[in-house]
Biotite code that builds the C-alpha atoms (Angstrom):
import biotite.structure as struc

atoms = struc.array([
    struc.Atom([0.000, 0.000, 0.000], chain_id="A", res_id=1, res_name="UNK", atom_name="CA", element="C"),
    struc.Atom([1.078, 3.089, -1.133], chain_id="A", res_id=2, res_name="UNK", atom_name="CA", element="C"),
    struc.Atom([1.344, 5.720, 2.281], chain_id="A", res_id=3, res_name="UNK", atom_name="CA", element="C"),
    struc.Atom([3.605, 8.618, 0.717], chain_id="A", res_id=4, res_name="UNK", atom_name="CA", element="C"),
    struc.Atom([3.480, 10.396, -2.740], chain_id="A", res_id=5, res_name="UNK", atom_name="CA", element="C"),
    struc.Atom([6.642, 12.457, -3.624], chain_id="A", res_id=6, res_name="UNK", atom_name="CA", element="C"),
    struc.Atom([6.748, 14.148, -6.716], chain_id="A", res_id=7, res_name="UNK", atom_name="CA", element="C"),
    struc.Atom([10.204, 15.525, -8.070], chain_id="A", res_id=8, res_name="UNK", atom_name="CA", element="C"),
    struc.Atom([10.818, 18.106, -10.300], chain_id="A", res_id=9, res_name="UNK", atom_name="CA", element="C"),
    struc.Atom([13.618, 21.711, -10.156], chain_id="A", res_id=10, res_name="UNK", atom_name="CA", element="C"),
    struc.Atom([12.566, 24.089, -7.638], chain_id="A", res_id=11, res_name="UNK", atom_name="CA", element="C"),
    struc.Atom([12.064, 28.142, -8.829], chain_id="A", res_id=12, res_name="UNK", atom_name="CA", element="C"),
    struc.Atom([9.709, 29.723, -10.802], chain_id="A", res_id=13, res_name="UNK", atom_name="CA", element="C"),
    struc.Atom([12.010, 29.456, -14.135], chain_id="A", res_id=14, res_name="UNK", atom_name="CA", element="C"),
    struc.Atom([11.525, 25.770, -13.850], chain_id="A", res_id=15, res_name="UNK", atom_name="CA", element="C"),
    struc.Atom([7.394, 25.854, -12.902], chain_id="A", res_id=16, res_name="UNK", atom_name="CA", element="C"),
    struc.Atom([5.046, 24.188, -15.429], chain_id="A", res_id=17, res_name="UNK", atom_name="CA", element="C"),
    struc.Atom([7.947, 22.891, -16.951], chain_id="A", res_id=18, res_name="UNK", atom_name="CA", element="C"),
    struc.Atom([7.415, 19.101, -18.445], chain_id="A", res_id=19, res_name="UNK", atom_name="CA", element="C"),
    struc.Atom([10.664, 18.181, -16.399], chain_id="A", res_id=20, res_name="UNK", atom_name="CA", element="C"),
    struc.Atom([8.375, 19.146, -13.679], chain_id="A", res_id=21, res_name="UNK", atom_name="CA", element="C"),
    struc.Atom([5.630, 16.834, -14.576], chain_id="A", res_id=22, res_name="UNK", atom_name="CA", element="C"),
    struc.Atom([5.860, 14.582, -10.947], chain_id="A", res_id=23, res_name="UNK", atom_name="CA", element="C"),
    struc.Atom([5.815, 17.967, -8.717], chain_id="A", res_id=24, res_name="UNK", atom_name="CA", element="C"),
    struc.Atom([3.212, 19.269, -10.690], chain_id="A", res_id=25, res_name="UNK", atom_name="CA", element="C"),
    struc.Atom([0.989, 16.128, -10.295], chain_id="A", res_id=26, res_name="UNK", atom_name="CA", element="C"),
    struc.Atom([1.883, 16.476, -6.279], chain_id="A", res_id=27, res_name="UNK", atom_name="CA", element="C"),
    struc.Atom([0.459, 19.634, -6.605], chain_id="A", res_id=28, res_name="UNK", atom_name="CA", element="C"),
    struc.Atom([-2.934, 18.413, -8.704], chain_id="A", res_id=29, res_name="UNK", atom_name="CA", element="C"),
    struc.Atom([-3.486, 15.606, -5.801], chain_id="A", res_id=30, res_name="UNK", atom_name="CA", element="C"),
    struc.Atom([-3.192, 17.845, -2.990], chain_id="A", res_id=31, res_name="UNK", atom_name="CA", element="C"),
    struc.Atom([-5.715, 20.013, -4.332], chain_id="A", res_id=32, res_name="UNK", atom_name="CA", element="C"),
    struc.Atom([-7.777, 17.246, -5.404], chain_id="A", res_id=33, res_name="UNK", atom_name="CA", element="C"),
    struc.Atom([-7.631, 15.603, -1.933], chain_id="A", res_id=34, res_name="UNK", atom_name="CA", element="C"),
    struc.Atom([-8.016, 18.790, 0.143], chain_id="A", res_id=35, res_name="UNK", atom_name="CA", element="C"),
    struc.Atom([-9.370, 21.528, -1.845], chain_id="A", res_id=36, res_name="UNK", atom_name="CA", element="C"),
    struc.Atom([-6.943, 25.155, -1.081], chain_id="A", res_id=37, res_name="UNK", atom_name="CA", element="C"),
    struc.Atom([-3.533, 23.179, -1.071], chain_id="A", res_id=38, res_name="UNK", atom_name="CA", element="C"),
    struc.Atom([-1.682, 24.176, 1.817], chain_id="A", res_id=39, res_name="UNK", atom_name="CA", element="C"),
    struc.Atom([1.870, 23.057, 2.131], chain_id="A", res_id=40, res_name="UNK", atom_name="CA", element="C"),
    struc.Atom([4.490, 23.012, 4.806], chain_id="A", res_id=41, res_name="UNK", atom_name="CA", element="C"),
    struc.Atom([8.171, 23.492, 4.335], chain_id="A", res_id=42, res_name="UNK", atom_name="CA", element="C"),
    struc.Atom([10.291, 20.408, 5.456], chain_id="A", res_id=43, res_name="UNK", atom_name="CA", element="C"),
    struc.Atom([14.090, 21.375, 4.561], chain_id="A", res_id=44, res_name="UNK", atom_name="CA", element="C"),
    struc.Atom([14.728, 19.400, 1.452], chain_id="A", res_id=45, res_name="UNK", atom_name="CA", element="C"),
    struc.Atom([10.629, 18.902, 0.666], chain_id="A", res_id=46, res_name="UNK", atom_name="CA", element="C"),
    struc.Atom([7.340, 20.210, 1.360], chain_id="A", res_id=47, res_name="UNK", atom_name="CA", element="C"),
    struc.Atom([4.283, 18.425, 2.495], chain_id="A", res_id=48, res_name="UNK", atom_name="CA", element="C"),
    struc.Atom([0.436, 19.022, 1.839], chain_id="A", res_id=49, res_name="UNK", atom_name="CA", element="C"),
    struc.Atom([-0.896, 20.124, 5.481], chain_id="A", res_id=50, res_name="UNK", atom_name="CA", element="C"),
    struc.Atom([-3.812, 17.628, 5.946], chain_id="A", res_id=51, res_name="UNK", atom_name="CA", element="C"),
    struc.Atom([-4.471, 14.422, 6.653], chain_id="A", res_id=52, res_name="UNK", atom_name="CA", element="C"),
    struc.Atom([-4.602, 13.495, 3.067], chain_id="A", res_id=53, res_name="UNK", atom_name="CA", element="C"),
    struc.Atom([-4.153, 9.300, 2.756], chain_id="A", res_id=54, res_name="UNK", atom_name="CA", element="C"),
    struc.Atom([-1.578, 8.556, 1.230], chain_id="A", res_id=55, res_name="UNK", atom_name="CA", element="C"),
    struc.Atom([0.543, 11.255, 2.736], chain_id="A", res_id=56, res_name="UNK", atom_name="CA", element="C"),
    struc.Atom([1.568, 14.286, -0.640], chain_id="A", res_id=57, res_name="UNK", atom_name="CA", element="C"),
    struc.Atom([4.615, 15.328, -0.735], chain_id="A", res_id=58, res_name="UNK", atom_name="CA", element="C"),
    struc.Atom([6.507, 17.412, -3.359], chain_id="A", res_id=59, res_name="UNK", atom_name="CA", element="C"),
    struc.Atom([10.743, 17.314, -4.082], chain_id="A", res_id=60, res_name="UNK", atom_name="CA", element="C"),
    struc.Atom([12.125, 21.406, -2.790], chain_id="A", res_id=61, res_name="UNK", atom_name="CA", element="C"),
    struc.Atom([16.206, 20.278, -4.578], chain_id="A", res_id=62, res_name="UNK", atom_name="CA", element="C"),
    struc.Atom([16.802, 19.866, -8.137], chain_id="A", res_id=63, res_name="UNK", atom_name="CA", element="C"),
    struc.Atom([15.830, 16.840, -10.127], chain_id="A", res_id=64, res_name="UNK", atom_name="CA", element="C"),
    struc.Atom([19.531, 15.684, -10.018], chain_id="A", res_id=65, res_name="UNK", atom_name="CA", element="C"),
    struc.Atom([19.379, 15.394, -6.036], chain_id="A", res_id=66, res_name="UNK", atom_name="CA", element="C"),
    struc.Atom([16.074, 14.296, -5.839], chain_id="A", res_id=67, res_name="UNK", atom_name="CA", element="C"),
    struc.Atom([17.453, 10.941, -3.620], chain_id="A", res_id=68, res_name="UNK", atom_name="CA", element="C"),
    struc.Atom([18.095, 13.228, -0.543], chain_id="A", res_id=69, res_name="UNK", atom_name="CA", element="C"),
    struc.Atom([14.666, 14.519, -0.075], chain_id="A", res_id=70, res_name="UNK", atom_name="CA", element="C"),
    struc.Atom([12.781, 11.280, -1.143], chain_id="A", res_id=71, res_name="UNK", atom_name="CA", element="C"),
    struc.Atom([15.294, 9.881, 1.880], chain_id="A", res_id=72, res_name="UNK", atom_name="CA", element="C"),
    struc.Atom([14.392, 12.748, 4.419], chain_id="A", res_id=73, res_name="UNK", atom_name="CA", element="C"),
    struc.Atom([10.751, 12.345, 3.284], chain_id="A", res_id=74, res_name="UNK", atom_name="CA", element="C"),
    struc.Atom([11.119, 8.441, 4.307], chain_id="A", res_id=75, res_name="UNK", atom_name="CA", element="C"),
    struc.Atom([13.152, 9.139, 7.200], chain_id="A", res_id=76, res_name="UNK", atom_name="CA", element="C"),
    struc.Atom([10.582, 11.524, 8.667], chain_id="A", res_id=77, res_name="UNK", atom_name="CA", element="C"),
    struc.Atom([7.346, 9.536, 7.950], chain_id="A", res_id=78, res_name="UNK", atom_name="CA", element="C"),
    struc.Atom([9.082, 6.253, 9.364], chain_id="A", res_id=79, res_name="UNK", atom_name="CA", element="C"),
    struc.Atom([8.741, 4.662, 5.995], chain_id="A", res_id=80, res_name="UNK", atom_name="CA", element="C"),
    struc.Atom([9.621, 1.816, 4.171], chain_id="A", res_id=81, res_name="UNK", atom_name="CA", element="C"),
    struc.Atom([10.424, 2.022, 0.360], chain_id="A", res_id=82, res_name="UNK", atom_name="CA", element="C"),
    struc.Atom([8.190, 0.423, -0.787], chain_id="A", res_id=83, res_name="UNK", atom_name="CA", element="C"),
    struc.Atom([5.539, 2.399, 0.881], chain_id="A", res_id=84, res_name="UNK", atom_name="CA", element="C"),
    struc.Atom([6.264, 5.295, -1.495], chain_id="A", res_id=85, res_name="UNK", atom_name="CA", element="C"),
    struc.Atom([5.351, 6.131, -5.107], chain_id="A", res_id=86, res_name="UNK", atom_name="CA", element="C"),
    struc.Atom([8.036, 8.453, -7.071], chain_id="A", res_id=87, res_name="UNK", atom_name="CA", element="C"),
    struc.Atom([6.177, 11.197, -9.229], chain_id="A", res_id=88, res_name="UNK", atom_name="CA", element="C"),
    struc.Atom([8.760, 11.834, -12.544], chain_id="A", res_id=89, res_name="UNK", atom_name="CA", element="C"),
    struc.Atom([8.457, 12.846, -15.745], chain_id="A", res_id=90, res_name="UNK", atom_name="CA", element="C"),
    struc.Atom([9.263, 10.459, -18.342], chain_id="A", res_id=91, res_name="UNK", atom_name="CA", element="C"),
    struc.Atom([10.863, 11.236, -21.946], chain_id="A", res_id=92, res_name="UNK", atom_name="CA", element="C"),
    struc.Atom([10.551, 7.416, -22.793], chain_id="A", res_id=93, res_name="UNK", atom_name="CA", element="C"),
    struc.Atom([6.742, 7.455, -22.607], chain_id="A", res_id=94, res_name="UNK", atom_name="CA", element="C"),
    struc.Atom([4.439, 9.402, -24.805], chain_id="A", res_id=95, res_name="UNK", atom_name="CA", element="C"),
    struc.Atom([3.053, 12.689, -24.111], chain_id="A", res_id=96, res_name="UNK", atom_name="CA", element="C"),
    struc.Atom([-0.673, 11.930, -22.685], chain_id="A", res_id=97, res_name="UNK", atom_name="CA", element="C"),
    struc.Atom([0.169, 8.290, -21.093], chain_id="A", res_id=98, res_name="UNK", atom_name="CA", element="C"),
    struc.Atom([1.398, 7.153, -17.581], chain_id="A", res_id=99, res_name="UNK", atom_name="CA", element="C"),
    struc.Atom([3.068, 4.174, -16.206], chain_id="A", res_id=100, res_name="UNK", atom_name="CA", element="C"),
    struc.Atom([2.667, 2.875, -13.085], chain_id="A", res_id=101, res_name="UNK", atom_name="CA", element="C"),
    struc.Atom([6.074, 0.390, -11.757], chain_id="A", res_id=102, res_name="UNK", atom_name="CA", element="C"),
    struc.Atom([7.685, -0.964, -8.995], chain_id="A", res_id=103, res_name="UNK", atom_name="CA", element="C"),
    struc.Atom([10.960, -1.899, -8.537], chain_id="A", res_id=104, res_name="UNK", atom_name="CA", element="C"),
    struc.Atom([12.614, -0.862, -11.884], chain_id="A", res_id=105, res_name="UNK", atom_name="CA", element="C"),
    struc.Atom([15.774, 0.536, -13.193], chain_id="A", res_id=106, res_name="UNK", atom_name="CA", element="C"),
    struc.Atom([16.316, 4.386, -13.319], chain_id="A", res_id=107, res_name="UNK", atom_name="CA", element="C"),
    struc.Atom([16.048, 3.929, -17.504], chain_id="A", res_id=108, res_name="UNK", atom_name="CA", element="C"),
    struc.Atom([18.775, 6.610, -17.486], chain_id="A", res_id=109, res_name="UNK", atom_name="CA", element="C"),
    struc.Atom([16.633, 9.388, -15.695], chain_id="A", res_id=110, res_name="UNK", atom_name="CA", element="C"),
    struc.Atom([18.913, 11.287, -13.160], chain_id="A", res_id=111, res_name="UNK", atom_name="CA", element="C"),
    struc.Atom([16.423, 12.113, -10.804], chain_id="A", res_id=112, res_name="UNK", atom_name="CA", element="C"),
    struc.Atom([15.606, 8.294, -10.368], chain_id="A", res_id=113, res_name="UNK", atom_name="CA", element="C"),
    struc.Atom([19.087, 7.348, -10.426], chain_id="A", res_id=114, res_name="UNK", atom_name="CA", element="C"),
    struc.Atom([19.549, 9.830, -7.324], chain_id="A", res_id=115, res_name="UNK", atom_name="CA", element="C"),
    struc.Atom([16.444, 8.227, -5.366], chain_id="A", res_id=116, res_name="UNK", atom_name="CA", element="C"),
    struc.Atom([17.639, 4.893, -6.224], chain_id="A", res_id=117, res_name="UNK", atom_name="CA", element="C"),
    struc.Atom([21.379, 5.574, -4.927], chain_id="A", res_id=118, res_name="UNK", atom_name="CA", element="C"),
    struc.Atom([20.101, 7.274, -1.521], chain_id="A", res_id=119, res_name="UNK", atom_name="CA", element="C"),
    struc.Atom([17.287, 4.565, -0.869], chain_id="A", res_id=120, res_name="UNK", atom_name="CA", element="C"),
    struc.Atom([20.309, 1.642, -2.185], chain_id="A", res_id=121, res_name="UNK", atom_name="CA", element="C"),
    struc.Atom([17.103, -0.088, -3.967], chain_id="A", res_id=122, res_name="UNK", atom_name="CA", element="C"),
    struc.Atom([14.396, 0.258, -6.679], chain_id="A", res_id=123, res_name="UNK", atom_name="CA", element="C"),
    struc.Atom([12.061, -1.177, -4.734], chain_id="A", res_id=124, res_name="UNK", atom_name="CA", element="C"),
    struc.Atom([9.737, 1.655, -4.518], chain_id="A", res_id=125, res_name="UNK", atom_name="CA", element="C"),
    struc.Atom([6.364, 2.664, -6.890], chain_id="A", res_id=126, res_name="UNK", atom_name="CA", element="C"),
    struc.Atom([6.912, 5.320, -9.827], chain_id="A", res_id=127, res_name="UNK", atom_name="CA", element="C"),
    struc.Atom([4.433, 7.071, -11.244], chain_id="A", res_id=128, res_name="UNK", atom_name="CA", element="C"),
    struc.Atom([6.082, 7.900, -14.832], chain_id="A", res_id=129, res_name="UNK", atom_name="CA", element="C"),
    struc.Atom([4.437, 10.987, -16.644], chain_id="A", res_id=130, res_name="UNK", atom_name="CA", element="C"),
    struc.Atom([4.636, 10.549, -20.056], chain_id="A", res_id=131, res_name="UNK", atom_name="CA", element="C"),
    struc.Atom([5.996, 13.771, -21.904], chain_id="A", res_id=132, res_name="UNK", atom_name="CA", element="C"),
    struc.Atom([7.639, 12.632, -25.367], chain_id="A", res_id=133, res_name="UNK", atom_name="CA", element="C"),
    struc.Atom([5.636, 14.487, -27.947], chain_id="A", res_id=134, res_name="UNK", atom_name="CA", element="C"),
    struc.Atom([7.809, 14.158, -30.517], chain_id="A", res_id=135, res_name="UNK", atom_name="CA", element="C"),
    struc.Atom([11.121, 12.137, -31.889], chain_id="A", res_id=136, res_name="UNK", atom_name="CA", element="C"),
    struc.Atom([14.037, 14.181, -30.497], chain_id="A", res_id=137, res_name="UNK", atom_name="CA", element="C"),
    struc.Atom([16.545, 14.600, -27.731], chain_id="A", res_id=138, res_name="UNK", atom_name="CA", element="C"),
    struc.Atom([14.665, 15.120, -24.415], chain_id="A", res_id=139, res_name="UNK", atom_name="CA", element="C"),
    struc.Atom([17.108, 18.332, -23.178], chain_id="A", res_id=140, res_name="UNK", atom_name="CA", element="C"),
    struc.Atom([15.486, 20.180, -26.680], chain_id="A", res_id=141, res_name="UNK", atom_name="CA", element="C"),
    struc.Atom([11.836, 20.135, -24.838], chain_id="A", res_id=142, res_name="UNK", atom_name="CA", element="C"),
    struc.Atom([12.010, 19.332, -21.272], chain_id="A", res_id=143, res_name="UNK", atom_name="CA", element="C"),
    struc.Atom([12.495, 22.794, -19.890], chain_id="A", res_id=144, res_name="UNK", atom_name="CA", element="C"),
    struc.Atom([9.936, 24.539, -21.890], chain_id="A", res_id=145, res_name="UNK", atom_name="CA", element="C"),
    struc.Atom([6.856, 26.202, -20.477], chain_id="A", res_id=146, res_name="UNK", atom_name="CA", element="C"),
    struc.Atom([3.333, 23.807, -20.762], chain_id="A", res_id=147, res_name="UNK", atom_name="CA", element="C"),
    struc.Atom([1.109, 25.186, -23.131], chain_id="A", res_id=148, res_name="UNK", atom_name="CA", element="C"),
    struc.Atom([-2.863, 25.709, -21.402], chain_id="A", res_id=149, res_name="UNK", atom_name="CA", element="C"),
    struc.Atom([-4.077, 22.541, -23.548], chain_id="A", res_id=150, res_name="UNK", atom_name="CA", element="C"),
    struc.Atom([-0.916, 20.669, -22.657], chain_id="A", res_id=151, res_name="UNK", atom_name="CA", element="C"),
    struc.Atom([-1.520, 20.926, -18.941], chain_id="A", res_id=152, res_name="UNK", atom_name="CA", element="C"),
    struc.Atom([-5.527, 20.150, -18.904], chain_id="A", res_id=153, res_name="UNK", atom_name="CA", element="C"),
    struc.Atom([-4.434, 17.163, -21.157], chain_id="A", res_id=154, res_name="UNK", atom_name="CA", element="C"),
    struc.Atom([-2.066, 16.386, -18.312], chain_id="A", res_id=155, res_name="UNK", atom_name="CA", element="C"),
    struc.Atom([-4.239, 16.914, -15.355], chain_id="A", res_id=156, res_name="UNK", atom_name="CA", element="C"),
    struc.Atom([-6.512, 13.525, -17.316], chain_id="A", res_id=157, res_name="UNK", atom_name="CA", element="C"),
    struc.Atom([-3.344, 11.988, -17.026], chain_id="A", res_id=158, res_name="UNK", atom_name="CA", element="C"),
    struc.Atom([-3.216, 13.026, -13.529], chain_id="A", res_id=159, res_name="UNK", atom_name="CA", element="C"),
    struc.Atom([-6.585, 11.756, -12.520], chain_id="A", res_id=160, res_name="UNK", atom_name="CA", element="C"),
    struc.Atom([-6.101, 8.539, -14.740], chain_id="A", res_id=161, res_name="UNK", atom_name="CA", element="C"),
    struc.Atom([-3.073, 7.605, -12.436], chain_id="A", res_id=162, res_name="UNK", atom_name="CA", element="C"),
    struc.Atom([-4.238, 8.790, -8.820], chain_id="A", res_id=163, res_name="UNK", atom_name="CA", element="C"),
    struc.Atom([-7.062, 6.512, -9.233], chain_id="A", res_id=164, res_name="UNK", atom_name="CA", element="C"),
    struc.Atom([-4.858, 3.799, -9.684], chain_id="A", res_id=165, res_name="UNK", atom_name="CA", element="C"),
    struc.Atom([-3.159, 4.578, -6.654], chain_id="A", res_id=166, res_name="UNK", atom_name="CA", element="C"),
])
């Protein structure tokens, strides 16, 4: 059973509504779907939605890169196990529109995985991976530009599509 939701993304406004910020923005989307006026409280190295939302929401405050150390803290603090957790990312591998839902798989070259996966030492935790490929090309030419409006309503399906799995 999943108990904590962490999505990971780059912190700062530059890097907001971003598709590299696909997993905090679905954080985001659940803890307003789950509580209404999302609310959320500064932990160091991540922030948590302030209610008793089930399973606990929790959004990534370092860059993608170093995503392992606030997954960790997040784990640490909640008295966690791995695989009570489900890893919000972005995912340049899947297309734009879809969602994959995994446990215990490799990092499939993304560097924010391959941080969590170091800092846990396992892959035995849930992802939730946000499809964002729209087109053939390298992933650095598209992952740091700005959602359009239709691209993020077609995301927030995707969104509801996955939390409903979860």
């Amino acid at each position: 059973m999943i108990k904590l939701i962490i999505g990971i993304g780059n912190p700062g406004p530059e890097y907001a509504e971003t598709y590299h910020n696909a997993g905090k923005m679905f954080a985001e989307w659940a803890a307003l779907k789950v509580g209404g006026e999302a609310e959320w409280k500064s932990l160091k190295l991540f922030s948590c939605f302030k209610a008793d939302a089930k399973p606990l929401i929790c959004r990534s405050d370092v860059f993608m890169n170093g995503s392992g150390t606030a997954v960790k803290a997040a784990i640490k603090k909640f008295g966690l196990k791995p695989k009570e957790i489900a890893v919000v990312q972005d995912e340049s591998d899947i297309e734009f529109g879809k969602y994959k839902l995994s446990f215990g798989s490799r990092s499939a070259g993304h560097k924010g995985i391959e941080s969590v996966i170091a800092a846990l030492r396992t892959q035995d935790f849930w992802r939730i991976r946000i499809g964002i490929r729209k087109k053939k090309g390298k992933a650095m030419d598209f992952v740091l530009r700005k959602m359009s409006r239709a691209d993020k309503a077609e995301l927030e399906k995707v969104f509801e599509a996955a939390f409903s799995r979860i």
